[in-house]
BAFI-3210 file (N, C-alpha, C; in Angstrom, 3 decimals, decimal comma, padded with zeros to 6 digits):
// residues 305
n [1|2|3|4|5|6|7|8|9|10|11|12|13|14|15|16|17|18|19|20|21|22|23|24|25|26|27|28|29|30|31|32|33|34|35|36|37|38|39|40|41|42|43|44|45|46|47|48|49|50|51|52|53|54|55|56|57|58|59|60|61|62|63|64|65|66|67|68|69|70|71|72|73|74|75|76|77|78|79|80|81|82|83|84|85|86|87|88|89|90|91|92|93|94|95|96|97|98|99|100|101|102|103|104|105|106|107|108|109|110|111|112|113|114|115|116|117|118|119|120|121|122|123|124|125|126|127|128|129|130|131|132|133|134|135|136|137|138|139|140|141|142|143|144|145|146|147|148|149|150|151|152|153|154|155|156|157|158|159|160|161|162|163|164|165|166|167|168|169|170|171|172|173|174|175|176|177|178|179|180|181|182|183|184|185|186|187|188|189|190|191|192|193|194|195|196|197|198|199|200|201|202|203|204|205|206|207|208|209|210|211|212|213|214|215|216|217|218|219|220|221|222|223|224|225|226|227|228|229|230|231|232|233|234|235|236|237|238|239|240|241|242|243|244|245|246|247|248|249|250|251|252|253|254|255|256|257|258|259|260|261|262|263|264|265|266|267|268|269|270|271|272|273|274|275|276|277|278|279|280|281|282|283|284|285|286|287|288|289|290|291|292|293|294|295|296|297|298|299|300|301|302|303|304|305]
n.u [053,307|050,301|050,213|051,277|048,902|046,807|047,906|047,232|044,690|044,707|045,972|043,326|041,572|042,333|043,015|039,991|039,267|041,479|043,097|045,489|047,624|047,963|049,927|052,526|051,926|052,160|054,744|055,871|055,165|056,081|058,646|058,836|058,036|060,363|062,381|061,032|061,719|064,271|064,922|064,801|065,392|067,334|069,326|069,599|069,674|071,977|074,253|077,782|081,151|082,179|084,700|086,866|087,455|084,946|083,542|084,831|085,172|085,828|088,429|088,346|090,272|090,822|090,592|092,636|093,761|095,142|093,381|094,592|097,020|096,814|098,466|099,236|099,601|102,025|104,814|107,361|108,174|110,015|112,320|112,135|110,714|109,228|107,939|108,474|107,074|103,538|103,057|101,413|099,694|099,358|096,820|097,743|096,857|094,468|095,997|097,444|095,964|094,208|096,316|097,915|100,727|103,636|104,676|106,807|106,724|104,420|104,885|107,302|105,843|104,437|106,084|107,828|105,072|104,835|107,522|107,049|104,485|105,271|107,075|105,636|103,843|106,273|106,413|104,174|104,388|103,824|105,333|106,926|108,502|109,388|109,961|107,774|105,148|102,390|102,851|103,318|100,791|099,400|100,187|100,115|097,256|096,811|097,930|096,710|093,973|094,445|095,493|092,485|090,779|092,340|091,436|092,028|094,516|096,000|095,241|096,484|099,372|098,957|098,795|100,784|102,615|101,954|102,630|105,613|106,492|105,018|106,685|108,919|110,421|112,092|112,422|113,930|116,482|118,066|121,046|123,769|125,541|126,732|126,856|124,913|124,859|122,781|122,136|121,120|119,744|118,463|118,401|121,177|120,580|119,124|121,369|123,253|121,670|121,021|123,878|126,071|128,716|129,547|129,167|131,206|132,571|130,618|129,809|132,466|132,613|130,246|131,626|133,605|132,354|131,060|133,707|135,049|136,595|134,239|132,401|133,706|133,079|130,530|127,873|126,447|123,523|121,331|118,612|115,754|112,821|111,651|112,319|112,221|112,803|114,229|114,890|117,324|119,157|119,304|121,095|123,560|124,742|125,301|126,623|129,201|129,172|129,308|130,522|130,441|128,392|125,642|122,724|119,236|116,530|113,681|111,244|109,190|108,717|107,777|105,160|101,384|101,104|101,521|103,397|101,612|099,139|098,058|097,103|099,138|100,444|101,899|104,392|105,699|108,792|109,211|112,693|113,936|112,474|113,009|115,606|117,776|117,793|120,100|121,956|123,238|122,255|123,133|122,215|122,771|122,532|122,325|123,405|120,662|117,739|115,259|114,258|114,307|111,285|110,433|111,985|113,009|113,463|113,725|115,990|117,807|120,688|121,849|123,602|125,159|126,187]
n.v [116,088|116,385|119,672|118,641|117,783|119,907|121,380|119,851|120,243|122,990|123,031|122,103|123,728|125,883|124,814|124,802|127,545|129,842|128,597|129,264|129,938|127,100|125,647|126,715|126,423|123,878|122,928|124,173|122,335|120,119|120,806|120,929|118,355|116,905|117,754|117,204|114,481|114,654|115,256|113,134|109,645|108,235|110,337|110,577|112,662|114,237|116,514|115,631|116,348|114,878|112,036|112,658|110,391|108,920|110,269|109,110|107,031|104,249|102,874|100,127|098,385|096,680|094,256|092,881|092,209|089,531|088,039|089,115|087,926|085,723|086,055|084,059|082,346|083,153|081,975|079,928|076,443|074,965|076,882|077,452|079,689|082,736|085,070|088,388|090,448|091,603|090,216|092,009|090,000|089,712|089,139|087,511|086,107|088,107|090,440|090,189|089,768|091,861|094,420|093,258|091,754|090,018|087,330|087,608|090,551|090,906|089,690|091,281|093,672|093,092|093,188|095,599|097,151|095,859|096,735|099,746|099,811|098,783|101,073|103,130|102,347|102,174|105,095|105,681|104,657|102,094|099,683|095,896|095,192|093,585|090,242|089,085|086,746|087,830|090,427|090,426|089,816|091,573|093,563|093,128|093,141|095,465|096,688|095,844|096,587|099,263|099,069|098,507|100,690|102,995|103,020|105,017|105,937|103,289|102,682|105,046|104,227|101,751|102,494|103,830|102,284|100,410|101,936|102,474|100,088|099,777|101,273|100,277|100,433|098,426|096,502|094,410|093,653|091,442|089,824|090,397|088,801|085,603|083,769|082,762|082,499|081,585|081,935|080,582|082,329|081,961|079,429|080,006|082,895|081,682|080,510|082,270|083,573|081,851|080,997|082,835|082,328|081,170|083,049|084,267|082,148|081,369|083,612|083,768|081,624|081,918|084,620|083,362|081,658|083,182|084,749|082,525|080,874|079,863|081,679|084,043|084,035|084,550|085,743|086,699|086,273|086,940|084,729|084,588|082,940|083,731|086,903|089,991|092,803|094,843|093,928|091,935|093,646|095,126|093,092|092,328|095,196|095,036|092,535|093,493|092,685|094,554|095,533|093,189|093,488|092,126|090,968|090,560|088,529|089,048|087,759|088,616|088,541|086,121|084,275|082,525|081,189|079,918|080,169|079,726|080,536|078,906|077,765|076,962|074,774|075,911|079,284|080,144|081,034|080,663|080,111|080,427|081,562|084,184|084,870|085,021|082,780|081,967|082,191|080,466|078,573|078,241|077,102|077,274|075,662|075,680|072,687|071,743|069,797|070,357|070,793|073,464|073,828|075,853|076,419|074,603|072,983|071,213|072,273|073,630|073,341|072,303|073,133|071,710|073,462]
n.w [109,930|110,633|108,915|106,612|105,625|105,958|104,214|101,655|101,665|101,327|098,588|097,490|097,544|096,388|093,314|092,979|093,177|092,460|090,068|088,864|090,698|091,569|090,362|091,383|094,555|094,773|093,940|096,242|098,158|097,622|098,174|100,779|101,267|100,852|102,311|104,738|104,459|104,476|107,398|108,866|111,059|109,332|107,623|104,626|103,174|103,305|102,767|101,288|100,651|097,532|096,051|093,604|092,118|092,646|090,198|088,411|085,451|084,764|082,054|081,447|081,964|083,942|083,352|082,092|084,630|086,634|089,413|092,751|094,060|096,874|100,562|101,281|099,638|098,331|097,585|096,497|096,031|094,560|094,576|097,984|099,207|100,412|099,063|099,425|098,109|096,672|093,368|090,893|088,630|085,368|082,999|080,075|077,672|077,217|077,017|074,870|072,817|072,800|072,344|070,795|071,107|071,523|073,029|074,256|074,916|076,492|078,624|079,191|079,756|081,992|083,683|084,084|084,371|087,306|088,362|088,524|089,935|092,009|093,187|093,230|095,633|097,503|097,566|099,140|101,489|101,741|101,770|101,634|103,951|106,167|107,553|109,147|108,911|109,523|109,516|106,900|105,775|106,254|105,176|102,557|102,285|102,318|100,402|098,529|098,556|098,427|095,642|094,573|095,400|094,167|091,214|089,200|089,455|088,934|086,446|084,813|085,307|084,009|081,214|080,861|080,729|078,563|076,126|076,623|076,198|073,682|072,494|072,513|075,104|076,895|080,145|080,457|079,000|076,842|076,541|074,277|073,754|072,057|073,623|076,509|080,266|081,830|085,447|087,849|091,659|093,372|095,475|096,381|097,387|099,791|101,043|101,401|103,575|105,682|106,484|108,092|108,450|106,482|104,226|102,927|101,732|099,644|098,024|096,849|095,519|093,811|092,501|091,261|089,461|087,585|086,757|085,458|082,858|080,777|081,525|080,425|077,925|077,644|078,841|082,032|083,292|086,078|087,584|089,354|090,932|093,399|094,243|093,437|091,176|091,996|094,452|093,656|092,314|094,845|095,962|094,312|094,305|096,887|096,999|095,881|092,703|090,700|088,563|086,941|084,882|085,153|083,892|085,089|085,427|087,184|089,408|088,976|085,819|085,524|084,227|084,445|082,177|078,996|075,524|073,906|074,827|076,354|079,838|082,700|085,049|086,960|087,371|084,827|082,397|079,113|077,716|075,202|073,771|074,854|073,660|071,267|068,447|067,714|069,999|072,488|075,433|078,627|081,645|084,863|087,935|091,246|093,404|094,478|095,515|094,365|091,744|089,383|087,546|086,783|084,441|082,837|079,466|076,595|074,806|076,276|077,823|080,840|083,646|086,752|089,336]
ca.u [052,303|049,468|050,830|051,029|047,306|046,610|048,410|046,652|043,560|044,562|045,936|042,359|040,838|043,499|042,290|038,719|039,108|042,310|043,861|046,529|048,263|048,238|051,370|053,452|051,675|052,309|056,162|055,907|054,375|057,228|059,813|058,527|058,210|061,760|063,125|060,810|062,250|065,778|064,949|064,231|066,456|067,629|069,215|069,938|070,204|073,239|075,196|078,590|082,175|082,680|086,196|087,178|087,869|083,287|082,887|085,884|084,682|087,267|088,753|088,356|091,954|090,602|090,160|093,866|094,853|094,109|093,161|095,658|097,523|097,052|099,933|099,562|100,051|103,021|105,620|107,757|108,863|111,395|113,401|111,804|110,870|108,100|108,171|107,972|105,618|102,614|103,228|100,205|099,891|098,314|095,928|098,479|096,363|093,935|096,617|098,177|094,804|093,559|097,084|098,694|101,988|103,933|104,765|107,844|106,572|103,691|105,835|107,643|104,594|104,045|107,981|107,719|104,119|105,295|108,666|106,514|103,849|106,342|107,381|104,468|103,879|107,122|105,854|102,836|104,824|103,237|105,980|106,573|110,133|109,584|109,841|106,927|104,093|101,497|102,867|103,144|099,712|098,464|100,978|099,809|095,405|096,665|098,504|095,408|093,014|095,224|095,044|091,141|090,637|092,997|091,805|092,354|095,891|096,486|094,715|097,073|100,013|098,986|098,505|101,935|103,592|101,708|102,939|106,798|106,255|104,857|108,026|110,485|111,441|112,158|112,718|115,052|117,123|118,563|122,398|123,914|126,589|126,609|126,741|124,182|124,855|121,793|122,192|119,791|120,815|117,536|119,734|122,739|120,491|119,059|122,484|123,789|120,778|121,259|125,239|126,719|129,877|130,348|129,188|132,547|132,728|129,214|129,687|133,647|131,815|129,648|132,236|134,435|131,504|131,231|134,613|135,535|136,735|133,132|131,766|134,124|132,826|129,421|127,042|125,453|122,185|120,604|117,060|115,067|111,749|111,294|113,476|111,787|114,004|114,833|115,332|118,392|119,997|120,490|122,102|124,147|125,461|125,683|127,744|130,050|128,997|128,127|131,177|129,991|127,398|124,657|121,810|118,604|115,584|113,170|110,264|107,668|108,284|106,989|103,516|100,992|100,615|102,297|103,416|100,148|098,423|097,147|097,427|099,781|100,208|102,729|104,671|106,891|109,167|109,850|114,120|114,197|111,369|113,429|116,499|117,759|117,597|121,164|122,792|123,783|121,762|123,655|121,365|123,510|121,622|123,223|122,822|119,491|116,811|114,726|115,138|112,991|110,173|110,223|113,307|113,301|113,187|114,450|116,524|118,549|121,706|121,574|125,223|124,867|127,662]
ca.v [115,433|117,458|120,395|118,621|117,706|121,431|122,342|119,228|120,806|124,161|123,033|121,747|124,992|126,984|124,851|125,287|129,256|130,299|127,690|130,291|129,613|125,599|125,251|127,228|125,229|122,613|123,454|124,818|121,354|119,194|121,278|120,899|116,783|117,052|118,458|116,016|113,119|114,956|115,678|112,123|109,383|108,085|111,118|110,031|114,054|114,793|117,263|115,368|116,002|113,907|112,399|112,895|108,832|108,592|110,585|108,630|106,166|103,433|102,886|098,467|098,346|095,797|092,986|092,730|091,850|088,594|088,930|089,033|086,137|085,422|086,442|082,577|081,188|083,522|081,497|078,855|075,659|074,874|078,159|077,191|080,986|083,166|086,035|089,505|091,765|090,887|090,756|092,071|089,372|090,073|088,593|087,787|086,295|089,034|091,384|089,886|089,980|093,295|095,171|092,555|092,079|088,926|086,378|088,109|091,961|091,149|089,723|092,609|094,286|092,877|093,112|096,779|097,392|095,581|098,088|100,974|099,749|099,158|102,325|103,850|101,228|102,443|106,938|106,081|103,727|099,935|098,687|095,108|095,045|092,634|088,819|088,622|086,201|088,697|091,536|090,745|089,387|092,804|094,725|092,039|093,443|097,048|096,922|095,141|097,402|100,095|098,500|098,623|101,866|103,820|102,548|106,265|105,976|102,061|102,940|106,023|103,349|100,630|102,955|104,353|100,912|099,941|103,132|102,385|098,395|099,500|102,283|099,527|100,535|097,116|096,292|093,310|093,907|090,389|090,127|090,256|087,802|084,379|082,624|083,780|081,947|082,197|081,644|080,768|082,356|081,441|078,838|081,319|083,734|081,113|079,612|083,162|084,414|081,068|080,469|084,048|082,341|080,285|083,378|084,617|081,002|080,685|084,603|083,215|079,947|082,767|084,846|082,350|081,100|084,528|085,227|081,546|080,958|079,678|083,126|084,837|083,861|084,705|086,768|086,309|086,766|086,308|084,312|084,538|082,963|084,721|088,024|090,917|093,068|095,725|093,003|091,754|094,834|095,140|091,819|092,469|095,905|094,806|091,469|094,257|092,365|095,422|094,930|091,905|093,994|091,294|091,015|089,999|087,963|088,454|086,610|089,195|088,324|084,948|083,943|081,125|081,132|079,617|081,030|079,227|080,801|078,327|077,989|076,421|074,058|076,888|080,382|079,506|082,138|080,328|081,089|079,921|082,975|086,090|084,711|084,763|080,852|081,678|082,238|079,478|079,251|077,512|077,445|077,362|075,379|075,041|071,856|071,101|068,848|070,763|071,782|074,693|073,166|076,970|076,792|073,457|073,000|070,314|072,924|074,122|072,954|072,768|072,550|071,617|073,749]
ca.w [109,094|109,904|108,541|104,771|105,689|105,637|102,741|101,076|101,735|100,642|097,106|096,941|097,312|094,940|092,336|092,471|093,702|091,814|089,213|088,589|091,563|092,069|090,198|092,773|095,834|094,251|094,278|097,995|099,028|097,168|098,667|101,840|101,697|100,859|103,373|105,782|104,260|104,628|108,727|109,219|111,609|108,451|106,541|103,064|102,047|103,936|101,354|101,779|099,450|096,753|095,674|092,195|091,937|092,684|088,964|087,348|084,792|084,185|080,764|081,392|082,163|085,121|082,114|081,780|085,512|087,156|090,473|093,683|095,051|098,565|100,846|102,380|098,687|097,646|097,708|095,949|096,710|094,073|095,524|099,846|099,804|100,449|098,635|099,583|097,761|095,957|092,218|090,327|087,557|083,980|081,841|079,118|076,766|076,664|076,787|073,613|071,831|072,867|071,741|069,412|071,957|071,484|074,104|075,237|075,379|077,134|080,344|079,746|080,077|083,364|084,698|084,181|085,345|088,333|088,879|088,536|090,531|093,555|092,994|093,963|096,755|098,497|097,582|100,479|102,765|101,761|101,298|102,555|103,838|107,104|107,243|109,817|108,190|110,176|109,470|105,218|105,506|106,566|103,989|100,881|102,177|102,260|098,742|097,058|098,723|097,560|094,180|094,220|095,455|093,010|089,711|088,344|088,968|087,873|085,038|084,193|085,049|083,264|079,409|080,417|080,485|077,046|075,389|076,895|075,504|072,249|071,971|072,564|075,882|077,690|081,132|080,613|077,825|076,040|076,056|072,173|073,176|071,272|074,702|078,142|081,138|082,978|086,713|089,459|092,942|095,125|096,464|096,570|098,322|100,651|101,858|102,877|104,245|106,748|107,216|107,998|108,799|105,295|103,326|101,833|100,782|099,033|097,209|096,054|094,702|092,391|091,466|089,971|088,313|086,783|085,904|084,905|081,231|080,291|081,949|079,617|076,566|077,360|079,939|083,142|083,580|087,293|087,508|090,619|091,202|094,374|094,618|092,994|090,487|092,950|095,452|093,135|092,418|095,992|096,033|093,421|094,914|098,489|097,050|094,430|091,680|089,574|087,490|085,829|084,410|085,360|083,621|085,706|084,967|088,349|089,679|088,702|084,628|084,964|084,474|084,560|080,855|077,872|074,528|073,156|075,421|077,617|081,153|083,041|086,227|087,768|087,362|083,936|081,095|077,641|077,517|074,263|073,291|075,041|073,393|069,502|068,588|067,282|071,093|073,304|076,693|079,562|082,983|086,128|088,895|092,109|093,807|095,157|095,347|094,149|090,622|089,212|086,790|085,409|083,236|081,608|078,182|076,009|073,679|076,919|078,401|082,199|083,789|087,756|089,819]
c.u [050,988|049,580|050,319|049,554|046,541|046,947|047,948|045,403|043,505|044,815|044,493|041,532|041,301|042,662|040,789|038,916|040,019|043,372|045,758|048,091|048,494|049,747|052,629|053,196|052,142|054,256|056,783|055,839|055,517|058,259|060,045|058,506|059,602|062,578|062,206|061,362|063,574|065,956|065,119|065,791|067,773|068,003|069,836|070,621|071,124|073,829|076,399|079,465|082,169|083,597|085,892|087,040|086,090|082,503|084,398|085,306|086,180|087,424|088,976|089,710|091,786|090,462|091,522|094,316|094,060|094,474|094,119|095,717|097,506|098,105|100,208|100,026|100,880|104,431|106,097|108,369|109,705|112,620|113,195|112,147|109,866|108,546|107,774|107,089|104,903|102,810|101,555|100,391|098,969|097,390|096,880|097,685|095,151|094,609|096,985|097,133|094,823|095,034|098,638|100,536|102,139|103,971|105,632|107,394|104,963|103,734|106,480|106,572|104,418|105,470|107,930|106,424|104,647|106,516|107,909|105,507|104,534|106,623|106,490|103,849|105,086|106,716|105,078|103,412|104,090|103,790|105,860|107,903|109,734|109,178|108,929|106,065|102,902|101,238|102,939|101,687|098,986|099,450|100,231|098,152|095,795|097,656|097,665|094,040|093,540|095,052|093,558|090,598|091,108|092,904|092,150|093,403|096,314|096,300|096,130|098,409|099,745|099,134|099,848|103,290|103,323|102,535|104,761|106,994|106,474|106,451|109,375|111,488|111,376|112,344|114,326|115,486|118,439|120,270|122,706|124,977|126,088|126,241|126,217|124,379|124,013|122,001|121,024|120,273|119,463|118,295|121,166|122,393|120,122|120,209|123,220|122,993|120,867|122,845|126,195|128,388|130,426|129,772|130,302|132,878|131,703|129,723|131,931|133,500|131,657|130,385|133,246|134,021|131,623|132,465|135,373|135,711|135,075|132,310|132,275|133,473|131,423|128,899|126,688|124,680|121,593|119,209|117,057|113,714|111,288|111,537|112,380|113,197|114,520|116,129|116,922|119,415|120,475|121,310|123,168|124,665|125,990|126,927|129,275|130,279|128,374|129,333|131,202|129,121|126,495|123,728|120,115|117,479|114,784|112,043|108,983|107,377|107,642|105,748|102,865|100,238|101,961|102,411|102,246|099,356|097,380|097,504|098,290|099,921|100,961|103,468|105,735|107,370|109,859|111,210|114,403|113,352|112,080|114,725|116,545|118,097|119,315|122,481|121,887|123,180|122,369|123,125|121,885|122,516|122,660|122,706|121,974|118,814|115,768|114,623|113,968|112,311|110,339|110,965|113,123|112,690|114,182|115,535|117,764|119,638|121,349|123,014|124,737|126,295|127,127]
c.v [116,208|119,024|119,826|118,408|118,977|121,887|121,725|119,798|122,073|124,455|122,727|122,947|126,363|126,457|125,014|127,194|130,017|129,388|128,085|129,994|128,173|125,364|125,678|126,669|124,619|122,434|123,489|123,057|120,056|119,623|121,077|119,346|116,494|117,214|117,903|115,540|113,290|114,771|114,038|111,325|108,856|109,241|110,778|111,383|114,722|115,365|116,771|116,115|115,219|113,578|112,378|111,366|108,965|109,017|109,711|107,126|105,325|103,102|101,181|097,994|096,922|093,900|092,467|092,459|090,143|088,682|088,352|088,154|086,428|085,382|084,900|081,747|082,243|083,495|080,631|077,777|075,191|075,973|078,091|078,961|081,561|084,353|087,388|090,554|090,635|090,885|090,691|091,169|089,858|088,972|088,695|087,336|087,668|089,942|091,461|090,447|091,223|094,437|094,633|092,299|090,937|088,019|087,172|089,822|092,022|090,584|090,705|093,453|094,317|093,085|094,778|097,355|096,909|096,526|099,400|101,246|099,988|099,905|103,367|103,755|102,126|104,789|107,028|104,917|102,668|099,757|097,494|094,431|093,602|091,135|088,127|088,323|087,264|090,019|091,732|090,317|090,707|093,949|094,106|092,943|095,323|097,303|096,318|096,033|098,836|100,142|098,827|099,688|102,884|103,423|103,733|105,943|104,472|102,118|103,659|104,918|102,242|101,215|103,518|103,358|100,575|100,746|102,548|100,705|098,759|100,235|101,226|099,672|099,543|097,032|095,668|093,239|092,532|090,900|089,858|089,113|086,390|083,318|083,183|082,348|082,706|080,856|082,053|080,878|082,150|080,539|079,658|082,296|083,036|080,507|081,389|083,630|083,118|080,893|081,881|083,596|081,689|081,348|083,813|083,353|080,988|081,957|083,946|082,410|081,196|083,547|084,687|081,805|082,243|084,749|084,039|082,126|080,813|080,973|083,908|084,767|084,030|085,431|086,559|087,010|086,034|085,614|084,492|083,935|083,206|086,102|088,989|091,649|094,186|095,043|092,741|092,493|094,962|093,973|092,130|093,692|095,459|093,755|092,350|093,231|093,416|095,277|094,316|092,280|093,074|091,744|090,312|089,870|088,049|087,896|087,318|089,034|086,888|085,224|082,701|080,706|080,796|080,158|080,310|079,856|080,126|078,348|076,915|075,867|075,506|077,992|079,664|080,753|080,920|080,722|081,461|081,157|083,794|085,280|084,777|083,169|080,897|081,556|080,910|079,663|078,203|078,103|076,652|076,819|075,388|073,607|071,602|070,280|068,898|071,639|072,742|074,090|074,508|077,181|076,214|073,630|072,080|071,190|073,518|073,049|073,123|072,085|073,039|071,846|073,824]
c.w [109,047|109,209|107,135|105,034|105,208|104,424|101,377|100,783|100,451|098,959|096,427|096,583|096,589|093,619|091,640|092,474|092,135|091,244|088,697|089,315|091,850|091,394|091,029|093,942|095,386|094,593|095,734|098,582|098,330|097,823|100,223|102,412|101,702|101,770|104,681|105,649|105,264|106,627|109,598|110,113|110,401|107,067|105,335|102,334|102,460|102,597|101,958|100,270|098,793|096,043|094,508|091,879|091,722|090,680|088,033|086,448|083,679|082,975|080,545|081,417|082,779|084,125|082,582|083,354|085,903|088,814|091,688|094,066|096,546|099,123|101,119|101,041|097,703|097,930|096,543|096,322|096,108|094,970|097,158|099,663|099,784|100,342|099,621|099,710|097,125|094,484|091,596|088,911|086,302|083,448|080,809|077,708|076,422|076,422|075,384|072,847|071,420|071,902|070,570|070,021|071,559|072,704|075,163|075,851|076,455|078,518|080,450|080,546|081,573|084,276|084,727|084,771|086,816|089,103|088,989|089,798|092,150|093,881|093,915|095,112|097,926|098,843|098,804|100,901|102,752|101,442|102,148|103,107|105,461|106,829|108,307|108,749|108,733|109,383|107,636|104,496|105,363|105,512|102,938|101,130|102,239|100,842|098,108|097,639|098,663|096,148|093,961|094,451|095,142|091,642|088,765|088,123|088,798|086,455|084,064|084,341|083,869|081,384|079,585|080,240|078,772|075,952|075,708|075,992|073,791|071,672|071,846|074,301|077,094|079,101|081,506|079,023|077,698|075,833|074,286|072,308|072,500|072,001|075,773|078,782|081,695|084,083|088,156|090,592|093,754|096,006|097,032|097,851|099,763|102,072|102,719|103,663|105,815|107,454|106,926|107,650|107,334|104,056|102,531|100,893|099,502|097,739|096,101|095,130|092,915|091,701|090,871|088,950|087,314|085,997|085,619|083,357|080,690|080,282|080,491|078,131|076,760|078,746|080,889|083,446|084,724|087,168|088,921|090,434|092,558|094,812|092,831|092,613|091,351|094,179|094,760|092,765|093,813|096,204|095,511|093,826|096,563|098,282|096,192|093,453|090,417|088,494|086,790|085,089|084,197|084,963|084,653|085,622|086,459|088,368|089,027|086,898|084,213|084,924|084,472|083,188|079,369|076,632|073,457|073,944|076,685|079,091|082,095|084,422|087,520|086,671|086,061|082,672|080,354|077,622|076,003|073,169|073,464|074,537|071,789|069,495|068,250|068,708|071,573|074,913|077,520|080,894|083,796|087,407|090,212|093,093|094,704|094,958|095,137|092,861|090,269|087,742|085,853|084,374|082,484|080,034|077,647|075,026|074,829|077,340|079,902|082,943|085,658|088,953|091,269]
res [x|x|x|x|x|x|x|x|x|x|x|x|x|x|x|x|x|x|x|x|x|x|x|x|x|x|x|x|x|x|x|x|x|x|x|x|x|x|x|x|x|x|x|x|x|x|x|x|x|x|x|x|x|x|x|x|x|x|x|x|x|x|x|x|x|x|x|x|x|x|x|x|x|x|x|x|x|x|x|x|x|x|x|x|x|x|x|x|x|x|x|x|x|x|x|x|x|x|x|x|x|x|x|x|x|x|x|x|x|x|x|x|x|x|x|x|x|x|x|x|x|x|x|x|x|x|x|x|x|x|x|x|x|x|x|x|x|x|x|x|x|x|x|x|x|x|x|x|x|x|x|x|x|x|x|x|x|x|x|x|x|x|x|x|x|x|x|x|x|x|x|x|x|x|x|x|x|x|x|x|x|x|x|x|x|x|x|x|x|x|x|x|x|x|x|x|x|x|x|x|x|x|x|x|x|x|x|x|x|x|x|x|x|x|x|x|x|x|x|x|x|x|x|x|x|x|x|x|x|x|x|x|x|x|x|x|x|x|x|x|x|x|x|x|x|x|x|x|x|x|x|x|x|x|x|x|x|x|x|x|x|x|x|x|x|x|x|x|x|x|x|x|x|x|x|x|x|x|x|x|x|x|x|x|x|x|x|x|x|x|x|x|x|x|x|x|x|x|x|x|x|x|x|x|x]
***
């Protein structure tokens, strides 16, 4: 401090003496507070790296999600299951708005963002494969703080889903037959995941259902409201059901939004929307006491095996 005192002085006597020179003190004596400040316990002027993500200026992608479900409230109680992963849900009405998507392509939207996303999830090891409540609590805060600290690359995901949407290229591709048997296995998966010893019974049950006469004349398509679409594929290879060429509806295309757009009490897909009005929808419950609120519709059939 005394030091700038001095040099305070001396700009005083530049400008009366030699005017010529005060603009260079002047310089000297800024450069010099600078580099106090910098010395100080508090250094602020540390020259650090800076990541690429600090100059990235987001393209408002962040509009279009709504924000993460709590691992403690991702579950269902029609299906008694607590899901897995986290599904990142959309903003479907703004989605619709913003790029003119219908009802059905903009769950696509989200069923494929969601596969991709996982994707990437399992590339840096978050995945969330264990059935400890602890241990998916602390996978669910390191895949959403994942999420918030890569908006570069959600970003670059999320415009390469829109682009695959707008092209036509679907996730869940609509059977052409005349007749879809859609079948709910949360109960299916529940009963073997508890009675090892009565599973050959439970998987015999399903594929008689499958290759019954009624089957024959029309498709089966899996539902899940808990079982992620990966999740079902392995089902579906592990049980050798790939022969049936199963179609599968999973938990991550619902949403909490109606084809009006409003909002809804719980997770629900329109069938009667991803279907042509001219096919036949027959929805396979198996007996519980618990029926799933997300299917119904007065226009469906519901046959209780």
């Amino acid at each position: 401090m005394p030091k700038l005192l001095k040099l305070l002085k001396l700009l005083k006597q530049l400008s009366r003496q030699q005017p010529s020179r005060l603009l260079f003190a002047t310089a000297i004596l800024s450069l010099l507070i600078l580099l106090s400040n910098c010395g100080s316990i508090n250094s602020s002027c540390e020259l650090r790296n800076r990541s690429l993500n600090d100059y990235y200026q987001s393209s408002g992608a962040a509009e279009y999600f709504l924000p993460p479900l709590p691992a403690w409230a991702n579950f269902n109680s029609s299906a008694n299951c607590k899901r897995t992963h986290i599904t990142r849900y959309l903003n479907i009405p703004n989605l619709r708005t913003s790029f003119n998507f219908s009802y059905i392509a903009a769950h696509q939207f989200q069923y494929l963002y969601n596969q991709l996303w996982f994707e990437t999830q399992k590339k840096l090891n978050i995945t969330e494969n264990s059935n400890s409540s602890s241990h998916n609590f602390i996978s669910a805060l390191t895949a959403v703080n994942l999420a918030a600290n890569s908006t570069r690359e959600e970003e670059r995901l999320f415009y390469n889903v829109k682009d695959n949407i707008t092209a036509n290229n679907l996730p869940f591709r609509p059977p052409t037959y005349s007749r879809v048997n859609l079948i709910w296995i949360d109960p299916i998966v529940n009963e073997l995941r508890k009675n090892s010893t009565k599973n050959k019974g439970i998987l015999e049950r399903l594929m008689k259902l499958i290759n019954s006469d009624d089957s024959e004349q029309g498709h089966p398509v899996f539902i899940s409201l808990c079982l992620f679409s990966e999740e079902i594929d392995k089902f579906i290879t592990d049980n050798k059901l790939d022969s049936a060429d199963v179609r599968i509806i999973p938990q991550e295309m619902f949403s909490i939004f109606s084809e009006k757009q409003e909002v809804l009490s719980g997770l629900q897909l329109n069938f009667d929307m991803l279907f042509q009005k001219s096919q036949q929808l027959f929805l396979y419950i198996p007996n519980t006491p618990n029926k799933p609120k997300s299917y119904y519709d007065p226009q469906q059939r519901t046959d209780n095996h």
